[in-house]
C-alpha positions, 0 to 999 in steps of 0.5 A: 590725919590718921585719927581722922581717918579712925574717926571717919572709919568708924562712922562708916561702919556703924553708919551713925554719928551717935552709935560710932561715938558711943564706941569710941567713947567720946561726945558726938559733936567731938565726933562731928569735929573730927569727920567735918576735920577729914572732909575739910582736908580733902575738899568733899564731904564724905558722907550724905548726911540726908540719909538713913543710916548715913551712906557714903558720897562718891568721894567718900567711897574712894577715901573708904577704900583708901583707908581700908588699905592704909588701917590694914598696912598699919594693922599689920605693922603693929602686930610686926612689931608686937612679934618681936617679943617673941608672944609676950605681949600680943592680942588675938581675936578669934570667932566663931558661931553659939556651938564652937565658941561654947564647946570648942573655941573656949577649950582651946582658948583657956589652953593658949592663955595657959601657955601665953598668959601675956597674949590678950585674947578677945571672943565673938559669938556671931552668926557666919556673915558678921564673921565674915565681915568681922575678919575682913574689916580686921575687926578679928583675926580667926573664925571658926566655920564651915560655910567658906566659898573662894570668893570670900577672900580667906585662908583655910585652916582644915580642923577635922570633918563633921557629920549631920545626922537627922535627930526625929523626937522619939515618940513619932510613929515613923520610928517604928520599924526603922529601928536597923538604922535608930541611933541613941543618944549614947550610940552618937557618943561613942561615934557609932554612926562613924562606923561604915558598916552601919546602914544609913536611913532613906530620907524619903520616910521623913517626907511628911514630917514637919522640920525644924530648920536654922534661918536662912544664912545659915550653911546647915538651913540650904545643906538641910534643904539640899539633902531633902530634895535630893531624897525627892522631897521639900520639907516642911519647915514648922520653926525657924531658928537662929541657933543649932543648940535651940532647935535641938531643944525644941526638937526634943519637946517634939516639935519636928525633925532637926538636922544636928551636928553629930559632934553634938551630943558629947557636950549635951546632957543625956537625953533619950528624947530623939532618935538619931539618923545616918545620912547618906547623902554627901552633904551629910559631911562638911569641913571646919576651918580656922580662916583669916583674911587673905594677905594679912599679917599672920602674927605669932599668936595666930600661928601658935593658936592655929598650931596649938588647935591642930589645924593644917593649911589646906593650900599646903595639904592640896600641894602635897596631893598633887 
């Protein structure tokens, strides 16, 4: 039963016959076998095959729900079991967005296989709402993010804050006379603009320049558009993107304004092809998390790994408040 239930699982994801196949290595009427085995078992076909992608029947909506329930008791079984040797066998997945995995999660990761050499460790490099639905299908056990709302069902691991800045190409006129508030390449390296003593910039100068913005989705495209109008303005959206380190680049060809993650430039070649802005706004601040599902197994390796990274349990830290 339990392999059915695998098989069946996984064409729900993939919601296709061949692309669920392909995963699982195996030939698409094997696959066929196995669902057409499932749906045998309990009476009722399981998906509508009429469709496309495949959608479920009314009673493969109850068996789905049932298996997400059973493949998370075993899951967290398995890893009861694998902790009983102390983190010398193990697997740990974690995820993150292009920026974190690159500059942050790779650090800590190459440091933790140090340490556990014999824990097997996976990466993903998605945007947050794949994240999301990774960590609660249990396809990963930690993402790094920011944009976690209560009604995504994690626990929150509180990493450190991060600023945004307004990165504005150098050559535009607007810099002229807004040279009090300029931040260089260098300033932002040596966390100058972490200084409450240095003056932030009114956004209202910005109001008619063209902007580049990630894509809707993304925390910093509706962050962004929030401190604009809270400045008095809509901006004008030029180049919509996926990735934060590609609208950087296309920022420096002097293509628009772009919202940066001041936590940026350190890991970047130096450049002198923007001039950087504080924000004052309070949305110019947001918290990084580690976060896994709510009421999972929290295994050895995640423990050691969100120890390791420093994170601290917000839950605990809003009880020491109180």
């Amino acid at each position: 039963m339990m392999n059915e239930l695998k098989y069946v699982y996984e064409v729900y994801q993939e919601r296709s016959f061949s692309k669920a196949a392909k995963k699982l290595y195996i030939t698409q009427p094997a696959l066929s076998a196995m669902v057409k085995k499932a749906e045998m078992e309990i009476g009722q076909p399981i998906f509508d095959r009429s469709t496309i992608p495949l959608t479920l029947t009314d009673a493969g909506r109850y068996y789905i729900a049932s298996a997400k329930k059973i493949l998370f008791i075993q899951k967290n079984m398995t890893s009861y079991f694998q902790d009983l040797q102390h983190l010398q066998t193990g697997h740990l997945s974690i995820g993150g967005s292009s920026f974190f995995c690159t500059y942050i999660l790779s650090k800590q990761v190459g440091r933790f296989q140090k340490r556990y050499p014999g824990i097997t460790i996976d990466m993903v490099e998605s945007n947050v709402q794949e994240l999301k639905k990774r960590v609660a299908d249990d396809t990963l056990n930690l993402i790094m993010e920011t944009a976690f709302f209560e009604n995504d069902h994690l626990k929150k691991y509180f990493c450190c804050y991060e600023d945004i800045l307004l990165g504005v190409p150098a050559p535009f006129q607007i810099n002229r006379g807004l040279e009090k508030y300029a931040l260089s390449f260098r300033d932002i390296c040596e966390k100058k603009n972490e200084n409450p003593i240095f003056p932030a910039v009114p956004l209202q100068f910005f109001k008619d320049l063209p902007f580049l913005m990630l894509k809707e989705g993304n925390d910093l495209y509706y962050r962004g558009i929030s401190i604009c109008k809270n400045a008095g303005f809509n901006p004008r959206i030029a180049i919509k993107l996926d990735q934060i380190l590609t609208a950087f680049y296309i920022a420096c060809t002097g293509a628009g304004a772009v919202f940066i993650r001041a936590s940026m430039p350190p890991y970047l070649p130096m450049t002198n092809q923007l001039i950087y802005y504080k924000l004052s706004d309070p949305l110019a601040r947001r918290e990084v998390y580690l976060a896994h599902k709510q009421g999972c197994y929290v295994t050895n390796a995640m423990a050691a790994f969100l120890k390791m990274s420093g994170a601290k349990d917000t839950q605990c830290c809003q009880e020491k408040k109180i």
